[in-house]
Jmol script that loads the backbone (N, CA, C; Angstrom):
load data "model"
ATOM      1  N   UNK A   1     -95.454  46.686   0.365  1.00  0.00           N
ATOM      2  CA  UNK A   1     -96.904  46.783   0.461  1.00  0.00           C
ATOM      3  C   UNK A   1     -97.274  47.378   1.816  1.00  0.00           C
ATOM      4  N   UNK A   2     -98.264  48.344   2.106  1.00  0.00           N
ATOM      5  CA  UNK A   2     -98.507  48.949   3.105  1.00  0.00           C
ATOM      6  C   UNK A   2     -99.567  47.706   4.040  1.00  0.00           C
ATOM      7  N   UNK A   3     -99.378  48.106   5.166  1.00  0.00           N
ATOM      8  CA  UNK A   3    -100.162  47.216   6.442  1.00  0.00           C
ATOM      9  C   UNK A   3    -101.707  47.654   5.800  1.00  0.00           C
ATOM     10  N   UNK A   4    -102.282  46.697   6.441  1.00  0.00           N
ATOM     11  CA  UNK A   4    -104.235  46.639   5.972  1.00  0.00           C
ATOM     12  C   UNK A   4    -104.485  47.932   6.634  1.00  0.00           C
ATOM     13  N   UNK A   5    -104.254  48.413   7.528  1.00  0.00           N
ATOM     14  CA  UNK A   5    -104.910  48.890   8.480  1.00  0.00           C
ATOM     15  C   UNK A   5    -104.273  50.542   7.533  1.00  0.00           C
ATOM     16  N   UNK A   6    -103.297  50.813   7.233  1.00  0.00           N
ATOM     17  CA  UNK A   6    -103.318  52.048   6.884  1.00  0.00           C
ATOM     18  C   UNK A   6    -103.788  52.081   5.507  1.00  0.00           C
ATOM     19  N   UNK A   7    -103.943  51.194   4.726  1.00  0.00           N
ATOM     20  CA  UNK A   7    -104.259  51.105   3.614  1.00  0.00           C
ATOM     21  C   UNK A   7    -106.171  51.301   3.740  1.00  0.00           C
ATOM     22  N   UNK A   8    -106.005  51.111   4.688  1.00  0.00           N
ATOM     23  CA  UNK A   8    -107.369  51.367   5.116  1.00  0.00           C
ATOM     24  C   UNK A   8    -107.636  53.046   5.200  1.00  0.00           C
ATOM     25  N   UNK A   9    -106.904  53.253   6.113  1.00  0.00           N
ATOM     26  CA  UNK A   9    -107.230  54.356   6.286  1.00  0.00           C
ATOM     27  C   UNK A   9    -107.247  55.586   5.184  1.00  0.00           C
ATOM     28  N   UNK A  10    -106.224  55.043   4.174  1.00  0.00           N
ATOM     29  CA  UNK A  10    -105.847  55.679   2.790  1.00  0.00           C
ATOM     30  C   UNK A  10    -107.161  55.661   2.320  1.00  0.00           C
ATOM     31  N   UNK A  11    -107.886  54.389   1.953  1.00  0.00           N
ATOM     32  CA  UNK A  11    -109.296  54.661   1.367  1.00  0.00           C
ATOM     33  C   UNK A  11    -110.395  55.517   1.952  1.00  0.00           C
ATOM     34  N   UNK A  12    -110.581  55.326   3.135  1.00  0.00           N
ATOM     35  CA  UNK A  12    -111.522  56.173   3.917  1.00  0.00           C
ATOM     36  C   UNK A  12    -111.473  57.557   3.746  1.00  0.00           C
ATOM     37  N   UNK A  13    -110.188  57.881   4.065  1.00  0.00           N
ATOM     38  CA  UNK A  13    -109.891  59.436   3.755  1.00  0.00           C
ATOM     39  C   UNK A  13    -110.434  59.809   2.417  1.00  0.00           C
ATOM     40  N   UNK A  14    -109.751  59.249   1.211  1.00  0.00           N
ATOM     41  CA  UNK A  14    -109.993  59.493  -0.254  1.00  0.00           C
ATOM     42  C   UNK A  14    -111.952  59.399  -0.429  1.00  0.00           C
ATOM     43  N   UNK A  15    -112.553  58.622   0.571  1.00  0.00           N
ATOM     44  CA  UNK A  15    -113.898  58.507  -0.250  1.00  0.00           C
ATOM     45  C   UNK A  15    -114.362  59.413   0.699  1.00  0.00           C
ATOM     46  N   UNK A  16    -113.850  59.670   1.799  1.00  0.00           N
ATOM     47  CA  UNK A  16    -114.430  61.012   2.750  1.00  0.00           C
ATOM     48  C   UNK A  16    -114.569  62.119   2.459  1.00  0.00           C
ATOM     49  N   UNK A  17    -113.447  62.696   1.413  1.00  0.00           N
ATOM     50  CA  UNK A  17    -112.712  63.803   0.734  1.00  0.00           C
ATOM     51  C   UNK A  17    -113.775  63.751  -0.446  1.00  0.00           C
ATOM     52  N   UNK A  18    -113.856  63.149  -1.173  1.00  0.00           N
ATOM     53  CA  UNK A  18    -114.731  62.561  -2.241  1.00  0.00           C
ATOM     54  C   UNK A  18    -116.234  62.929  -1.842  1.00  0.00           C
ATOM     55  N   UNK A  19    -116.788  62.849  -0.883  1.00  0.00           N
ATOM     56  CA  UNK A  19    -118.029  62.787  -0.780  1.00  0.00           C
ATOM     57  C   UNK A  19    -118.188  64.310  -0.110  1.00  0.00           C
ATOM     58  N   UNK A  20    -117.302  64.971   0.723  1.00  0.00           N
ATOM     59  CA  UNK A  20    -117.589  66.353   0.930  1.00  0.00           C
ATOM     60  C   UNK A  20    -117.341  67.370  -0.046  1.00  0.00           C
ATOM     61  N   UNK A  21    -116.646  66.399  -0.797  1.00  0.00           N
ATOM     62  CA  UNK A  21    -116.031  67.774  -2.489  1.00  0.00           C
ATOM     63  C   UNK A  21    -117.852  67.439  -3.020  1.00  0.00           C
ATOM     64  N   UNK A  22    -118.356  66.314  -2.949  1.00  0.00           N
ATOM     65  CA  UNK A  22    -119.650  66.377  -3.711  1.00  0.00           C
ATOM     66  C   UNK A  22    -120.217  67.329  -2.813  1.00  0.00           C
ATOM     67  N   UNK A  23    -120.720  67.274  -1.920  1.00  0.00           N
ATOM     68  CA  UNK A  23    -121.598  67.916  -1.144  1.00  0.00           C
ATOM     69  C   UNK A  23    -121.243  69.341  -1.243  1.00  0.00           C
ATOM     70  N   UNK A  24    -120.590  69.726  -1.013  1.00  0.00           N
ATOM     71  CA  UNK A  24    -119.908  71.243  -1.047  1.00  0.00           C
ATOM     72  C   UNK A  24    -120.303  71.980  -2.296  1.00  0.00           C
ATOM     73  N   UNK A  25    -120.114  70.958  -3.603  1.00  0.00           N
ATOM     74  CA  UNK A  25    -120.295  71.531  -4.824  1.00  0.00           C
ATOM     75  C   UNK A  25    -121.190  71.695  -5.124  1.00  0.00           C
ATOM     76  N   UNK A  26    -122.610  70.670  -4.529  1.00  0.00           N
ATOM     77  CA  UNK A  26    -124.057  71.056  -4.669  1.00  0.00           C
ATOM     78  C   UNK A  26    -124.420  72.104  -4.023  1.00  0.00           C
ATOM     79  N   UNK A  27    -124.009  71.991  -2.862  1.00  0.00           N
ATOM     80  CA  UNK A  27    -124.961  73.118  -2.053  1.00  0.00           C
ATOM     81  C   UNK A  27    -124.363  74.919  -2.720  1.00  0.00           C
ATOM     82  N   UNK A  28    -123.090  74.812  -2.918  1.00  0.00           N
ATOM     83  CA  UNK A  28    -122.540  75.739  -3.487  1.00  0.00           C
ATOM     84  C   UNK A  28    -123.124  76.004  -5.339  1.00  0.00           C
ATOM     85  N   UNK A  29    -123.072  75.217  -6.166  1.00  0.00           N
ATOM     86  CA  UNK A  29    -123.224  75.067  -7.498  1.00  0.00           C
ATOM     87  C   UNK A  29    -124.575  74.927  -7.944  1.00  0.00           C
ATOM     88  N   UNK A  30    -124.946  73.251  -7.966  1.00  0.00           N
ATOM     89  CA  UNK A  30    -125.761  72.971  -8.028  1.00  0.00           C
ATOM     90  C   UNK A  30    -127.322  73.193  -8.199  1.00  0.00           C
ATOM     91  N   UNK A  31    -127.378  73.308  -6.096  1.00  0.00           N
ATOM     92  CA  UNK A  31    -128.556  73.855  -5.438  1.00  0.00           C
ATOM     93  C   UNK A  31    -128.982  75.060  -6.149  1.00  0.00           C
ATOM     94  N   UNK A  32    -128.016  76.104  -7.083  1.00  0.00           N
ATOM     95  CA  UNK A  32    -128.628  77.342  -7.464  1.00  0.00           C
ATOM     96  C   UNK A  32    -129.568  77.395  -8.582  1.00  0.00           C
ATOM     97  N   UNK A  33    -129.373  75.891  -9.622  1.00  0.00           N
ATOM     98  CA  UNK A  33    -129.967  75.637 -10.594  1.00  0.00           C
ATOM     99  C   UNK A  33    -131.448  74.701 -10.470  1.00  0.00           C
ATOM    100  N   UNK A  34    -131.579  74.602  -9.568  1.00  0.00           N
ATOM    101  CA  UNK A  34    -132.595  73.632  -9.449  1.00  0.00           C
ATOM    102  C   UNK A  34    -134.250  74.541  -9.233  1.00  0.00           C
ATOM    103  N   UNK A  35    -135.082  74.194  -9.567  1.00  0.00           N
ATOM    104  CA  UNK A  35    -136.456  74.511  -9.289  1.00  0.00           C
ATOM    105  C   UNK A  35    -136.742  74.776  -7.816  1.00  0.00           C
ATOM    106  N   UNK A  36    -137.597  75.886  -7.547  1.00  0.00           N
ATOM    107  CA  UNK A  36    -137.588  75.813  -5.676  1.00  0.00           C
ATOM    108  C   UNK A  36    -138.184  74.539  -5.284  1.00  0.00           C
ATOM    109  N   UNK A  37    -137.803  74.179  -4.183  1.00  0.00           N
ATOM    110  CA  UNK A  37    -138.005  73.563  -3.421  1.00  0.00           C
ATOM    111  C   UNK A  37    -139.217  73.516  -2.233  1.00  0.00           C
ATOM    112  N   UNK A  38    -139.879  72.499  -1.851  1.00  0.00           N
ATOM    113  CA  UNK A  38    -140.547  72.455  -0.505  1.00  0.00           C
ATOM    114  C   UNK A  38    -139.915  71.805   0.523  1.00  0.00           C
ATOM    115  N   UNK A  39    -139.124  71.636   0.450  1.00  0.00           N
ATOM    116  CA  UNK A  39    -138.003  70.871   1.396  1.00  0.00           C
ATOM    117  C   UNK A  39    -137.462  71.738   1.828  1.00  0.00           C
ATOM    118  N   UNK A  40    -137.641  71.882   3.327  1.00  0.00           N
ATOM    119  CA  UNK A  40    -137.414  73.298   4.107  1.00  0.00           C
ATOM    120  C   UNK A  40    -135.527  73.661   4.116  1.00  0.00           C
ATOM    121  N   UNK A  41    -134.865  72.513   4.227  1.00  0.00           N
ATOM    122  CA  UNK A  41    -133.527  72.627   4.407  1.00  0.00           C
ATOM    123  C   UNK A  41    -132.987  72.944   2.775  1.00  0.00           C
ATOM    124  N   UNK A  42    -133.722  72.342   1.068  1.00  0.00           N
ATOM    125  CA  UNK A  42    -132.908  72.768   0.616  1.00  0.00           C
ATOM    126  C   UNK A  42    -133.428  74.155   0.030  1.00  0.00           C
ATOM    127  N   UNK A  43    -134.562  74.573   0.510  1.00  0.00           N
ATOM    128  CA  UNK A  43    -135.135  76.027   0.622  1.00  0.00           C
ATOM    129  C   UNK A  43    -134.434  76.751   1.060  1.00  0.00           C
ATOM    130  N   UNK A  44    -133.592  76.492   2.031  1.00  0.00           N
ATOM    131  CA  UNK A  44    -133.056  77.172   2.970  1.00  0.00           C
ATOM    132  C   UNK A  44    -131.403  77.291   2.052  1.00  0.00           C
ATOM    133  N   UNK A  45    -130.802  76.593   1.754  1.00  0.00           N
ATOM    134  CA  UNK A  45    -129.606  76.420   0.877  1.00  0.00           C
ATOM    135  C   UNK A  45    -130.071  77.242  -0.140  1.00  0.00           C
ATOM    136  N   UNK A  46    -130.895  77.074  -1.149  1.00  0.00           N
ATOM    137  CA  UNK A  46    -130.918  77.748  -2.630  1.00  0.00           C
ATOM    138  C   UNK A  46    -131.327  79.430  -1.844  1.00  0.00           C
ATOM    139  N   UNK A  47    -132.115  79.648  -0.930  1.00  0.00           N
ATOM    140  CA  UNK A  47    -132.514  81.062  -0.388  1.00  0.00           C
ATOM    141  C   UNK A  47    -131.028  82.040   0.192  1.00  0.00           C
ATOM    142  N   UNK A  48    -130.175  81.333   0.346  1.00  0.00           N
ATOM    143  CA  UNK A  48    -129.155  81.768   1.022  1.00  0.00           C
ATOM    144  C   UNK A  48    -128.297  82.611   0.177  1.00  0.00           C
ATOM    145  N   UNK A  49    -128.198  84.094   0.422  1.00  0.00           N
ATOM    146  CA  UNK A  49    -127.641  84.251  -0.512  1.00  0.00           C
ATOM    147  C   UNK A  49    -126.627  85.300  -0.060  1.00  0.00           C
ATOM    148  N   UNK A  50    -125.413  86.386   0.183  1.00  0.00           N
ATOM    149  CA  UNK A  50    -124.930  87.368   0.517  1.00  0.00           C
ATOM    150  C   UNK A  50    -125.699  88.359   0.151  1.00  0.00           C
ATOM    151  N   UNK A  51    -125.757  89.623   0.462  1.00  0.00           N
ATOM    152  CA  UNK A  51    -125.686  90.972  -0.007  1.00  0.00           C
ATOM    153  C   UNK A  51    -124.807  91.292  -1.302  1.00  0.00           C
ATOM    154  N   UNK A  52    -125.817  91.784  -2.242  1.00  0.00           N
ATOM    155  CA  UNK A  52    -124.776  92.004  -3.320  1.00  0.00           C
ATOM    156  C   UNK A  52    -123.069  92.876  -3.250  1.00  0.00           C
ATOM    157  N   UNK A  53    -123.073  93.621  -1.916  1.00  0.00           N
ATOM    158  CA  UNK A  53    -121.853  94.190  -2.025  1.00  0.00           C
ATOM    159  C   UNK A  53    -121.096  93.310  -0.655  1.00  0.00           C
ATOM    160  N   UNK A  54    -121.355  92.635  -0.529  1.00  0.00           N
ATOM    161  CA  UNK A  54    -121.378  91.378   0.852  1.00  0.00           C
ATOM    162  C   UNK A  54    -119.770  91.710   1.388  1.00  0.00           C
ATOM    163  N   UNK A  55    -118.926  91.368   0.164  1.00  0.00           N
ATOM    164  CA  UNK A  55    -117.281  91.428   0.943  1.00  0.00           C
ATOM    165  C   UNK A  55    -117.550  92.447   1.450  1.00  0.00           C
ATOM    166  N   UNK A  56    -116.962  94.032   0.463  1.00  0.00           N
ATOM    167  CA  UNK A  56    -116.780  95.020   0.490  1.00  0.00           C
ATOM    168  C   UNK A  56    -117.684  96.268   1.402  1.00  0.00           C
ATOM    169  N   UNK A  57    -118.646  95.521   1.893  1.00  0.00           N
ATOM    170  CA  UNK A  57    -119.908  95.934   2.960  1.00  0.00           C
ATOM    171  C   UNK A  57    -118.955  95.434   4.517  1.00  0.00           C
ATOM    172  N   UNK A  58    -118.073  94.170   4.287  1.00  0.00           N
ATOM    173  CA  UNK A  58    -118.178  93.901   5.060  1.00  0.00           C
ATOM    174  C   UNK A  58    -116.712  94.836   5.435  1.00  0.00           C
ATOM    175  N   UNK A  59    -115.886  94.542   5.023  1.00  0.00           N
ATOM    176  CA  UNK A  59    -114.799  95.378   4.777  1.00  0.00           C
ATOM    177  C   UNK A  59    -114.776  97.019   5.441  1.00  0.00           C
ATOM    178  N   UNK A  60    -115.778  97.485   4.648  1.00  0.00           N
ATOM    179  CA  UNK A  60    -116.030  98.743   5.211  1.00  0.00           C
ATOM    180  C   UNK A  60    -116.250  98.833   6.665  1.00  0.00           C
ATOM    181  N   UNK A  61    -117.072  97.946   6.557  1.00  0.00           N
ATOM    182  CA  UNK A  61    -117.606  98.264   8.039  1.00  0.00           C
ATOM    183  C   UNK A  61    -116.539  97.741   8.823  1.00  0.00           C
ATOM    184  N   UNK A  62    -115.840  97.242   8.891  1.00  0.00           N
ATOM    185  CA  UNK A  62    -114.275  96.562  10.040  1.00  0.00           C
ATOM    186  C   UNK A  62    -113.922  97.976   9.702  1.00  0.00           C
ATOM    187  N   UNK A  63    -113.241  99.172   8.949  1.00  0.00           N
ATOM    188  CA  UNK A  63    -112.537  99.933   8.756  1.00  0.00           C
ATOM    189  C   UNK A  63    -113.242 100.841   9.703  1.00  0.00           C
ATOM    190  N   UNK A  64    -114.481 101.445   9.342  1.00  0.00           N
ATOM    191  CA  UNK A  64    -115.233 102.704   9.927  1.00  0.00           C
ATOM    192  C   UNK A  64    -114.935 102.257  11.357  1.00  0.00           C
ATOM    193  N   UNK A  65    -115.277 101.274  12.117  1.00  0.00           N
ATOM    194  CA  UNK A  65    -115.335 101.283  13.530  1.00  0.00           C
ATOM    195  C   UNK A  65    -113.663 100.991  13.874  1.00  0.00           C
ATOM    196  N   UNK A  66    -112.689 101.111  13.362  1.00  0.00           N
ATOM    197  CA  UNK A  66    -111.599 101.362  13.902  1.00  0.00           C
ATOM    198  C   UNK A  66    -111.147 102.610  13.916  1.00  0.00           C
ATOM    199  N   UNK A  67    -111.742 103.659  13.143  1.00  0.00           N
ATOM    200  CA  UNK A  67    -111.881 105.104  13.423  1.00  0.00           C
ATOM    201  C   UNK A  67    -112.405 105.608  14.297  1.00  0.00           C
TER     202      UNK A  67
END
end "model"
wireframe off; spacefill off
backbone 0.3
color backbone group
């Protein structure tokens, strides 16, 4: 049987991990389906968005200025 104290720490981690996989998946997933918002921060999440050619914009542009 493991000591309290790391068995401890085993849980913490797992519900830490647990609660940023939630968070991550809203602001990523979620947040895109929802009705706008007046809540300036999740205004700010659902508004956020790349450039439609975002990688490949970005890409380019690292290449051109090494020429």
């Amino acid at each position: 049987m493991l000591p309290p104290r790391t068995e401890f720490r085993g849980w913490f981690f797992l519900i830490f991990g647990c609660a940023s996989f939630s968070g991550f998946f809203y602001v990523v997933i979620i947040s895109n389906f929802l009705p706008p918002s007046d809540n300036a921060l999740i205004s700010a999440i659902q508004n956020d968005r790349p450039p439609r050619d975002g990688l490949c914009l970005g890409i380019s542009t690292m290449t051109r200025k090494r020429r």
